[in-house]
C-alpha positions as CSV (number, residue, x, y, z in Angstrom):
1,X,115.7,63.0,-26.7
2,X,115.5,61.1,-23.7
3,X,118.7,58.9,-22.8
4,X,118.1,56.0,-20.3
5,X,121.4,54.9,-18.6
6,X,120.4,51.5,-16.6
7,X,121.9,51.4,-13.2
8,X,122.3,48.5,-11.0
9,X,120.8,49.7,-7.8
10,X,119.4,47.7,-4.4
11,X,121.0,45.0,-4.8
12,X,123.8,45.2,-2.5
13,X,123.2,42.4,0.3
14,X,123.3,40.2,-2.5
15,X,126.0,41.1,-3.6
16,X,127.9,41.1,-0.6
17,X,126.7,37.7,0.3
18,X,128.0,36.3,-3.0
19,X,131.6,38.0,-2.8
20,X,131.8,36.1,1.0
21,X,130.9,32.8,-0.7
22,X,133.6,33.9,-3.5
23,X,136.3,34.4,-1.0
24,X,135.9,31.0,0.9
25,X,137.9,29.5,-2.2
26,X,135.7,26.5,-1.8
27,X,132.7,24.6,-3.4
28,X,129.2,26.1,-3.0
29,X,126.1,25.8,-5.0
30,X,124.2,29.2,-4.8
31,X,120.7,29.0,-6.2
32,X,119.2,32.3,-7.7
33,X,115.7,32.0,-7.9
34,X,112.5,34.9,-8.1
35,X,109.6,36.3,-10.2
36,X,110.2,38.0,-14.0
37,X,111.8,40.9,-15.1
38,X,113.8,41.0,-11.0
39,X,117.0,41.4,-12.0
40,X,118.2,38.0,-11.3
41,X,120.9,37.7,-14.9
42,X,121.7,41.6,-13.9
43,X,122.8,40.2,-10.5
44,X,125.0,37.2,-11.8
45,X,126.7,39.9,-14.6
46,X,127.2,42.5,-11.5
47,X,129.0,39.9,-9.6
48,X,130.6,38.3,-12.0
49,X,132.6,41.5,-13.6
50,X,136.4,41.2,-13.2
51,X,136.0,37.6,-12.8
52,X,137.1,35.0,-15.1
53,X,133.8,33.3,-15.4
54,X,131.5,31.0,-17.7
55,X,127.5,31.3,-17.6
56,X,124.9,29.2,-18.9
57,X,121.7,30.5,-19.6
């Protein structure tokens, strides 16, 4: 049996660039846009973990 444990890997710039825009404490409108099946939602829910947050989908 063959266990698959998904990992949230290369995605560290954009990470990084979201935390700075975090830490500003002020207003800003960050558009995520790409292809399918990038890991765009996987992204958001990385960034977003220890946050309070709300997402629409």
């Amino acid at each position: 049996m063959l266990i698959v444990i998904p990992q949230f890997v290369d995605r560290e710039r954009e990470l990084k660039y979201l935390r700075k825009l975090y830490e500003k404490r002020e207003f800003s409108l960050v558009v995520i846009y790409g292809r399918r099946r990038l890991g765009k939602t996987a992204l958001i829910k990385e960034f977003l973990k220890g946050k309070r947050d709300a997402m629409f989908c």
